[in-house]
N, C-alpha and C positions, 0 to 999 in steps of 0.2 A: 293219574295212572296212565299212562299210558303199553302199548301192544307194537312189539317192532321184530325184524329178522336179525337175529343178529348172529356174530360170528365168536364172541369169545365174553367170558363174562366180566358183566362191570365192577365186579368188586377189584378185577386187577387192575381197575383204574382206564378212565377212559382216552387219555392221551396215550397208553402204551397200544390199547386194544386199534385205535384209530390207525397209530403208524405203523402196526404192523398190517392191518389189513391193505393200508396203504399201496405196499409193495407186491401184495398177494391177488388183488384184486383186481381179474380180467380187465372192468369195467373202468375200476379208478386206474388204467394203465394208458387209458383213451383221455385223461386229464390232465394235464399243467398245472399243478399246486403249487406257491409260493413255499416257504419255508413259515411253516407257523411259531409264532412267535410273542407270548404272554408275559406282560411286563409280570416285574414280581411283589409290584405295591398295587397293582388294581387287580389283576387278571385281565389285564385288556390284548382281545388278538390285534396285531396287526400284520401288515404283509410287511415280509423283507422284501430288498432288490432281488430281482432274479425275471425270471419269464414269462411274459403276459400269461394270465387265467384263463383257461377256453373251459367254460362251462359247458361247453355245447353236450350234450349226451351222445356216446361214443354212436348206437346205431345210427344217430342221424347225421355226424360225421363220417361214415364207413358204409352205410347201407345193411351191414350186420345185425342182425336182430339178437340181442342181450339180452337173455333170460334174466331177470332182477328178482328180487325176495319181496314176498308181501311183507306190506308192512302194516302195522295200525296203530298209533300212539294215540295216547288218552291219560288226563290227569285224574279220574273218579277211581278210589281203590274199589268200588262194587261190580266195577264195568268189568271184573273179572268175569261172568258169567253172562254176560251181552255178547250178543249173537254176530256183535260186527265181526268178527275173528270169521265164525263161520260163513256169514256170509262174502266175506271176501275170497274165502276159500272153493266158494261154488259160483263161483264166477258173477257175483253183483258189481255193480260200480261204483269206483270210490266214494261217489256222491252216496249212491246208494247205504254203502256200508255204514260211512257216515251217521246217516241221517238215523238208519235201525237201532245204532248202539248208545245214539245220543237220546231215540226217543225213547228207547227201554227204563234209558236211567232217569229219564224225565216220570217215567209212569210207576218205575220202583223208589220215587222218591231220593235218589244215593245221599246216602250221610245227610239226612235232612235239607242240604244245600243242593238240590235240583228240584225241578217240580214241584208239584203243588203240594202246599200245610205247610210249607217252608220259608223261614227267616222273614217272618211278617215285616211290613215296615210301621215306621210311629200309629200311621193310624189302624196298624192292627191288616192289613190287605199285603197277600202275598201276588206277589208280580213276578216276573219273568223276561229275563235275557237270553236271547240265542243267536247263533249267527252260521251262516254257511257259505264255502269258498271253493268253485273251481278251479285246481290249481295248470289247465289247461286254457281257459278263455279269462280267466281272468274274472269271471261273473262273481258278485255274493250277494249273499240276500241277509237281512237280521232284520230281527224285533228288540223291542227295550219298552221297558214298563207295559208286556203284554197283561191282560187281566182278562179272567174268566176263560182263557183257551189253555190243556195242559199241556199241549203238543207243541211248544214254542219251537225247536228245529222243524217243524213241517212247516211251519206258517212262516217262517223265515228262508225256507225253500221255494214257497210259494212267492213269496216277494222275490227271488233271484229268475225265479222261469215265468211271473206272469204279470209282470213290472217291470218297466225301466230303470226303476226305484235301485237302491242299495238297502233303506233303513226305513222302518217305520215305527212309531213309535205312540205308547199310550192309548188313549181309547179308541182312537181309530186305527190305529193297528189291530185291535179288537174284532172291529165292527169290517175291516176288511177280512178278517181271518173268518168271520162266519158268512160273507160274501162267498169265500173261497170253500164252505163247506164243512170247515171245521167247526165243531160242537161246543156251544155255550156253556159251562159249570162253574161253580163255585170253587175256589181253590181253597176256601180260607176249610181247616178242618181242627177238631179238639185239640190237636197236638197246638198248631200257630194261635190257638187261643187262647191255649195256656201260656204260651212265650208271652206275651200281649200282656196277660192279667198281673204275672212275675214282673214283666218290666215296669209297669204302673205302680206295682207295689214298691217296688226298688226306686222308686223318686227317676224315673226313668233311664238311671243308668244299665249300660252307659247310650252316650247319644252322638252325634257326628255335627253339634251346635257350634260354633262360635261367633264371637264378636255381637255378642246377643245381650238382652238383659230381659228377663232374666239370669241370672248364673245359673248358664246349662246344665254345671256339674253339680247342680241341688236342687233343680226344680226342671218340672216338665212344661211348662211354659200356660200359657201360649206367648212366641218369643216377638221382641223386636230388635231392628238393630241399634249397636252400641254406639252416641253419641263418638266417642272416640273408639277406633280398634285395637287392641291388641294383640300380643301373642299366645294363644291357647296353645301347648301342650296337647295333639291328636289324639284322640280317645281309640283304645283301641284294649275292646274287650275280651274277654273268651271268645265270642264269636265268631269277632274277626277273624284272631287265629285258627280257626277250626274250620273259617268257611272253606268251602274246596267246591271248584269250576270245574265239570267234565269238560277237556279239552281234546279234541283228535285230531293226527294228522295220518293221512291212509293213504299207500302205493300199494298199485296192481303190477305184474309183472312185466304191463305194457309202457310202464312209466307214467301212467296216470295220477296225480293227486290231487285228494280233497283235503279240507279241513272243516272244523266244525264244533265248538261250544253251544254250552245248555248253563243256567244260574236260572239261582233265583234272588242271588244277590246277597249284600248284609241285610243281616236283621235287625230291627230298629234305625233301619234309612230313612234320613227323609223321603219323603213323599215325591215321586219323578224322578228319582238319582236312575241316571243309568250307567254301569259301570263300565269297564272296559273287556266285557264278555262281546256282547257287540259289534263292537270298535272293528272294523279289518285294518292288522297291522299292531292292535293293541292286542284282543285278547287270540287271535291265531291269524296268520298269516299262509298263505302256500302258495310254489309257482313251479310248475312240474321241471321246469329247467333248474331251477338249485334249489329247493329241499322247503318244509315245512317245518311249521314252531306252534307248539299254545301254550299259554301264560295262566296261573292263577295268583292266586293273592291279595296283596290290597290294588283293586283296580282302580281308585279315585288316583292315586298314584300312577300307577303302572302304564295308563292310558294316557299321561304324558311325553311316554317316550317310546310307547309303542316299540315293545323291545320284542315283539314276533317280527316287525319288520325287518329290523334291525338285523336280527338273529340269520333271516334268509339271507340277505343283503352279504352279510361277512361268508353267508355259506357261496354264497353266488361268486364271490372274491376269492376264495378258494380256501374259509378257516374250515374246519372239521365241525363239526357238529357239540362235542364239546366246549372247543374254544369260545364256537358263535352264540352257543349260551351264555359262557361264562361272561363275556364283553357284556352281551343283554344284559345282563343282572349288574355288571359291573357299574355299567353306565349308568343306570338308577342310582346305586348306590351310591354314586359321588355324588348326588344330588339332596338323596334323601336316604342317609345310611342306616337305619334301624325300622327299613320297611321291608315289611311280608310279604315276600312271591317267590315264586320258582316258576323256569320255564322248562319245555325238552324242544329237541331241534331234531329233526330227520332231513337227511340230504336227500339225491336219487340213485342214488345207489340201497338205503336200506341203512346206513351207518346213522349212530345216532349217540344221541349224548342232552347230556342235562345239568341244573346248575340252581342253587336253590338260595338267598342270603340269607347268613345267619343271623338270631336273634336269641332272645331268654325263649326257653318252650320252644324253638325250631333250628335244628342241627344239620337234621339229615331229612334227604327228600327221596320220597317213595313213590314208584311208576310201577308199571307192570310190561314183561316185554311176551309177545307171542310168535312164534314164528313155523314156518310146514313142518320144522325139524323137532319141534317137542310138541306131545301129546296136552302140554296143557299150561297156560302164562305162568312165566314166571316173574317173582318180584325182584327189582331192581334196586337200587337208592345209590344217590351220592351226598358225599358231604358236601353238608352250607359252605359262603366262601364265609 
């Protein structure tokens, strides 16, 4: 889900909504845009010939101070009711906003896939991914395979303000978070103990084994590897498709941006997978000079191409926000075309757009936009390419 300002709604499609605002918009009038231009067998933007990019942000070319729209993007459909909206609106800081709306849906559990009791791995222990990015210094902090803290975005804020660090990772990321203060508990709860007991019953599918022998796809091991390897077929269960990554990206009206992911990952992972929630660049990216991205889906994948960086990169060059999605996802998909994810993309201006691949069971992709001008988010979606 995510929470954005926007100007016209996305069911008319977001290449019309982008160029009109294009023309209409004080802000985008201080910009050089190429002519965008998406082939019609990938979706990939590219720049035509025409006149160099100036990303610069008009006030800091002109001295003019430009009022901009808040903004807050986020992939968790529960973050409907997370206070980051509000507290952006009372003046907190993008970090701040962030970090409220990331740890609410960490402590309300969203969709099972945040926070704790959620998407146990094989041996049954629920861990935690999160990551956070200022999109003015460039700073982030994240955790991967946190355990027994529920607050993963605090503790991955803590790593960006009291670290040299970017990433930490596993039981001493643990043991540093309750350095930092944060409170020891158990995360595993009856819900992840019931997934646990199901999946043991189920001859533990499905599982994310290969090249093993055991045959992964009929037995729960304990595995070794396979004198010779070959091609396994990616397992990819209900879960997969259901897992969902809260991902944010937040502008203030002074041009400031954060970003910022919470997981708890797949269920039935092996043991230390860390996915690309994390990753800066894989699961969100942002730089307050051209625009912000977060990514969910299958991250063993996704974390290959870092298609949040990708995404700002094309915005920085001057595609719209749609486009720089659509390329992200495109660009996966040439690679590995019948994988799960969707990402959104917000520039600095507040324009925004999204881009989802299609598969069996995922068509269309659902965000949520918020903005000063409605009383209350609304839900967004585009269709899969």
């Amino acid at each position: 889900m995510f929470f954005f300002k926007f100007h016209t709604s996305c069911q008319n499609g977001y290449k019309t909504k982008v160029s009109r605002e294009r023309d209409a918009h004080p802000f985008l009038s201080c910009r050089t845009f190429p002519e965008t231009k998406l082939s019609s067998n990938n979706a990939e933007w590219t720049p035509t010939a025409g006149p160099k990019v100036t990303a610069t942000p008009c006030d800091r070319l002109t001295g003019v101070h430009v009022t901009r729209p808040l903004l807050c993007v986020c992939v968790c459909v529960c973050v409907v009711r997370l206070p980051t909206w509000s507290a952006l609106q009372s003046g907190a800081s993008v970090l701040d906003a962030v970090e409220t709306g990331c740890a609410r849906c960490e402590a309300d559990q969203c969709n099972g896939s945040v926070g704790f009791g959620g998407s146990p791995d094989e041996s049954g222990e629920t861990t935690l991914d999160a990551m956070i990015m200022n999109g003015d210094t460039m700073e982030a902090g994240a955790v991967a395979d946190l355990r027994r803290i529920k607050n993963a975005i605090g503790v991955a804020r803590a790593v960006m303000e009291h670290t040299d660090h970017t990433l930490l990772v596993g039981e001493s990321a643990s043991v540093f978070a309750e350095n930092m203060g944060f409170i020891a508990e158990d995360l595993t709860t009856n819900k992840s103990v019931n997934i646990l007991s199901e999946w043991l019953k189920g001859n533990c599918q499905p599982n994310y084994r290969k090249n093993v022998l055991p045959d992964p796809s009929a037995s729960c091991g304990p595995y070794k590897p396979r004198a010779t390897a070959r091609r396994n077929k990616r397992a990819q269960g209900a879960n997969e498709r259901s897992h969902d990554t809260i991902g944010m990206v937040a502008l203030d009206r002074d041009g400031h941006m954060a970003a910022g992911t919470s997981t708890n990952g797949l269920t039935h992972k092996v043991p230390g997978r860390v996915g690309d929630s994390p990753i800066v660049g894989a699961g969100a990216f942002v730089d307050s000079s051209a625009g912000g991205a977060a990514a969910t889906g299958d991250g063993d994948i996704m974390m290959r191409l870092l298609p949040s960086y990708l995404a700002v990169e094309l915005m920085r060059a001057g595609a719209d926000p749609s486009a720089a999605c659509k390329t992200a996802i495109s660009r996966i998909k040439r690679h590995y075309s019948g994988f799960f994810g969707a990402i959104i993309c917000a520039n600095t201006t507040g324009h925004y757009g999204a881009a989802c691949n299609k598969v069996p069971g995922f068509s269309q992709f659902h965000f949520m936009v918020s903005n000063s001008e409605s009383e209350s988010p609304l839900m967004e979606y585009v269709d899969c390419l």
